[in-house]
VMD Tcl script that builds the backbone (N, CA, C; Angstrom):
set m [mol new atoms 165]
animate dup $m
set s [atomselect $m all]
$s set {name element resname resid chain x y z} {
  {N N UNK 1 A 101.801 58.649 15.802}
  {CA C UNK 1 A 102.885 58.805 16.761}
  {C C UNK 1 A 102.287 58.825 18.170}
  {N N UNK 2 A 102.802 58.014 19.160}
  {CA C UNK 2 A 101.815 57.619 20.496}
  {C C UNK 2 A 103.495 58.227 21.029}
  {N N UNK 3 A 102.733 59.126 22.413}
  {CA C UNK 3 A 103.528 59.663 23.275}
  {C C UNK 3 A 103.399 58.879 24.739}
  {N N UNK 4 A 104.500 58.720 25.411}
  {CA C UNK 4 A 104.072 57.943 26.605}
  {C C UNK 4 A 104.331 59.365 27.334}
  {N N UNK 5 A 104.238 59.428 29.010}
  {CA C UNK 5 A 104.015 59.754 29.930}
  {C C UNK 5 A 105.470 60.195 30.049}
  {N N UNK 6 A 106.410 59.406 30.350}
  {CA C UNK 6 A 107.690 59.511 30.130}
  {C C UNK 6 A 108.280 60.900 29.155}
  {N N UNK 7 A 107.635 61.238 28.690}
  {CA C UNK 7 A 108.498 61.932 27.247}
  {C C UNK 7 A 107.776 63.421 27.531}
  {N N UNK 8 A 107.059 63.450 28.154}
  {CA C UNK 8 A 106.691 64.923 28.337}
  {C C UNK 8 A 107.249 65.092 29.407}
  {N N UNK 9 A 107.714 66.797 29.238}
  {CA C UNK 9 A 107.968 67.566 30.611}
  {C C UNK 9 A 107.556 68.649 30.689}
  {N N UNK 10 A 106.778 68.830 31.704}
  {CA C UNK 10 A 106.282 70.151 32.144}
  {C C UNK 10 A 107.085 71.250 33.349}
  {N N UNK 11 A 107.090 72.369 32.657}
  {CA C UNK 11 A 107.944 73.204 33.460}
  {C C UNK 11 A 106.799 74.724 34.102}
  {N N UNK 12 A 106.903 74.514 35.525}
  {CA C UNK 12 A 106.057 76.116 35.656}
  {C C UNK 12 A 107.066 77.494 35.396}
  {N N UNK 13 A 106.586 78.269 34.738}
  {CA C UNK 13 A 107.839 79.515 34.423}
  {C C UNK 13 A 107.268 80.549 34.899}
  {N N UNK 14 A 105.820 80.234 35.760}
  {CA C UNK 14 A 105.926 81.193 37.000}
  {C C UNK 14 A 106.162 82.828 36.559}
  {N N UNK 15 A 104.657 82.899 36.232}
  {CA C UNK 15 A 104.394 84.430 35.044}
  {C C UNK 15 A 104.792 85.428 35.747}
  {N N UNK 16 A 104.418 85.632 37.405}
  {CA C UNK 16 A 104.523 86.823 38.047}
  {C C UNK 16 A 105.571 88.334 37.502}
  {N N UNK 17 A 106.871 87.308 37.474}
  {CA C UNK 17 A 108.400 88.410 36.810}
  {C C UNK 17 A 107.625 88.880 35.611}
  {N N UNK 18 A 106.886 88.203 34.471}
  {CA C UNK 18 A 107.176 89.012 33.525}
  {C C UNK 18 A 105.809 89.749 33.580}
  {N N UNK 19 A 104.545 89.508 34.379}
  {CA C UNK 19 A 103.763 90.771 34.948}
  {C C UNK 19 A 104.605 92.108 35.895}
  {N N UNK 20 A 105.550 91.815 36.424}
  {CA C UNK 20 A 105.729 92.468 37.161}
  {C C UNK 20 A 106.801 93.489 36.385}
  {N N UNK 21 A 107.667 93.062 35.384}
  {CA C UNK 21 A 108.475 93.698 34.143}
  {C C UNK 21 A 107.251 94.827 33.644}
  {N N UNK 22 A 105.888 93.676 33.464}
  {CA C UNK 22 A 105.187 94.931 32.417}
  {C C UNK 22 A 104.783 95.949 33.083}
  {N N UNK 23 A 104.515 96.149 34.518}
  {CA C UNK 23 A 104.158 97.043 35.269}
  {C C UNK 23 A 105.062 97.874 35.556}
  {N N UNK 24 A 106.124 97.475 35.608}
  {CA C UNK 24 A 107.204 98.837 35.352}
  {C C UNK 24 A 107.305 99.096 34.052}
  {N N UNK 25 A 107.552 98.979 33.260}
  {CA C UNK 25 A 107.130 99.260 31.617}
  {C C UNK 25 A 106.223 100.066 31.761}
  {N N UNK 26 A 105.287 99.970 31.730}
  {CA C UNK 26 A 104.203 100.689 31.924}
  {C C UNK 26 A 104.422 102.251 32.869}
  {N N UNK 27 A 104.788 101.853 33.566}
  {CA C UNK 27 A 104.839 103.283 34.726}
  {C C UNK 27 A 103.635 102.838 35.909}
  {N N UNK 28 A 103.092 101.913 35.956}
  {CA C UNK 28 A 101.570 101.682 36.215}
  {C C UNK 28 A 101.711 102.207 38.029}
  {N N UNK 29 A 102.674 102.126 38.660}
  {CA C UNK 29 A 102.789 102.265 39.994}
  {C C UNK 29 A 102.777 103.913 40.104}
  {N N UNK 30 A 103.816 104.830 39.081}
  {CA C UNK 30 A 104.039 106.057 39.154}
  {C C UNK 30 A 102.297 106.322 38.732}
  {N N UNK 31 A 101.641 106.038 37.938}
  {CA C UNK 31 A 100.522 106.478 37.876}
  {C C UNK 31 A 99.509 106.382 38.693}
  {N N UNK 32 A 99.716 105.173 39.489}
  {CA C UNK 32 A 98.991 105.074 40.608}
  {C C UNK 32 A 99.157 106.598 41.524}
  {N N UNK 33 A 100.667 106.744 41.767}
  {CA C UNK 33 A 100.786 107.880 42.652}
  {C C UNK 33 A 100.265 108.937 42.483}
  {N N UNK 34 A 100.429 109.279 41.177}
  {CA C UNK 34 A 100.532 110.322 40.996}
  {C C UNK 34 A 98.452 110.505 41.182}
  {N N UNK 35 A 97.958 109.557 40.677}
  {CA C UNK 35 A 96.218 109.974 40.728}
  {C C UNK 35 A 95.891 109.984 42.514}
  {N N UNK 36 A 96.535 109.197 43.406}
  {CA C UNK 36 A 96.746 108.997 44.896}
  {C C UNK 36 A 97.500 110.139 45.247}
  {N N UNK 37 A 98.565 110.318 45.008}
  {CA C UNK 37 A 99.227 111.388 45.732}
  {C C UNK 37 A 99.980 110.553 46.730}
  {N N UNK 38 A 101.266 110.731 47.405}
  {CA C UNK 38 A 102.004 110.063 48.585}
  {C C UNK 38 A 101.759 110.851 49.618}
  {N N UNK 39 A 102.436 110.513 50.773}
  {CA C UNK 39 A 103.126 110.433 52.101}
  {C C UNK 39 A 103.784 110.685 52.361}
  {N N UNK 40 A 104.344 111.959 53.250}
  {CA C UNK 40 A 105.990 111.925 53.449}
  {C C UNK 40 A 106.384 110.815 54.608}
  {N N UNK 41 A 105.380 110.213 55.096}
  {CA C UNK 41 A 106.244 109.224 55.894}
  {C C UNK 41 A 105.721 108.186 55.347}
  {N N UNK 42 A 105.658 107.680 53.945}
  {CA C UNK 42 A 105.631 106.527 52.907}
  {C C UNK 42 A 106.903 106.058 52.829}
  {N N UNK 43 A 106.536 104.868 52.944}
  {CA C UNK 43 A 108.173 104.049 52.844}
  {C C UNK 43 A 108.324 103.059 51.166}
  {N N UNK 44 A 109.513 102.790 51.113}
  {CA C UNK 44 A 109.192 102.073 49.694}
  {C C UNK 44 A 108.923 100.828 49.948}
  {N N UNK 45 A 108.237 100.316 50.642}
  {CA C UNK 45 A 107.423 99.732 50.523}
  {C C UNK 45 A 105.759 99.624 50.115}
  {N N UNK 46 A 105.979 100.614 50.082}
  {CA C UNK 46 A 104.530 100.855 49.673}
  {C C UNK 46 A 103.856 100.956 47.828}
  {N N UNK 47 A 105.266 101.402 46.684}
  {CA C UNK 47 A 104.910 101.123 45.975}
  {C C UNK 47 A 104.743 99.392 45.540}
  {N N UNK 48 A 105.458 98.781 46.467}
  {CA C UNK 48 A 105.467 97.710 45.943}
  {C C UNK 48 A 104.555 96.771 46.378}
  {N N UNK 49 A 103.525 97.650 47.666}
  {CA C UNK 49 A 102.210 96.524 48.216}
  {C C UNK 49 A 101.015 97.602 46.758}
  {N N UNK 50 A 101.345 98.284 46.180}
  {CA C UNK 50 A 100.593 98.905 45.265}
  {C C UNK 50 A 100.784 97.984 43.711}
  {N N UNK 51 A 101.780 97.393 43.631}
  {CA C UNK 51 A 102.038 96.813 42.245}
  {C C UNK 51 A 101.269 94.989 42.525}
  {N N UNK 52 A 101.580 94.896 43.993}
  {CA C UNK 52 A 101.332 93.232 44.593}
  {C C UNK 52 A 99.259 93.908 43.933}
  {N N UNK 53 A 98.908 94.682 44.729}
  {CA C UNK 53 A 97.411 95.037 44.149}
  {C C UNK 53 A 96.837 95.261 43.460}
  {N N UNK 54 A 97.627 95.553 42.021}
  {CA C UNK 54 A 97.495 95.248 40.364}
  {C C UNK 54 A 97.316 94.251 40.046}
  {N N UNK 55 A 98.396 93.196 40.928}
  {CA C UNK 55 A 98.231 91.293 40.103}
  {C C UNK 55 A 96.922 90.634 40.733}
}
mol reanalyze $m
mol bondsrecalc $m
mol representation Tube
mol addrep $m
């Protein structure tokens, strides 16, 4: 069976979402904190430049 060029399709499905699913699954950000400790003038942004530094 000969495949031409034509007949395949490639799709990127672009893993990031489902790394980023498992890291909340995980708790992996709350654990970060909690071994770090926060900020009271931490914004929420900050867990999420903490989860970008996991991938």
């Amino acid at each position: 069976m000969d495949i031409s060029a034509s007949q395949i399709r490639l799709e990127d499905i672009n893993h990031l979402g489902i790394v980023a699913r498992i890291i909340d699954e995980m708790g992996l950000v709350e654990q970060i904190n909690q071994l770090l400790g926060t900020h009271p003038q931490e914004t929420a942004i900050i867990p999420l430049r903490r989860k970008l530094v996991i991938f």
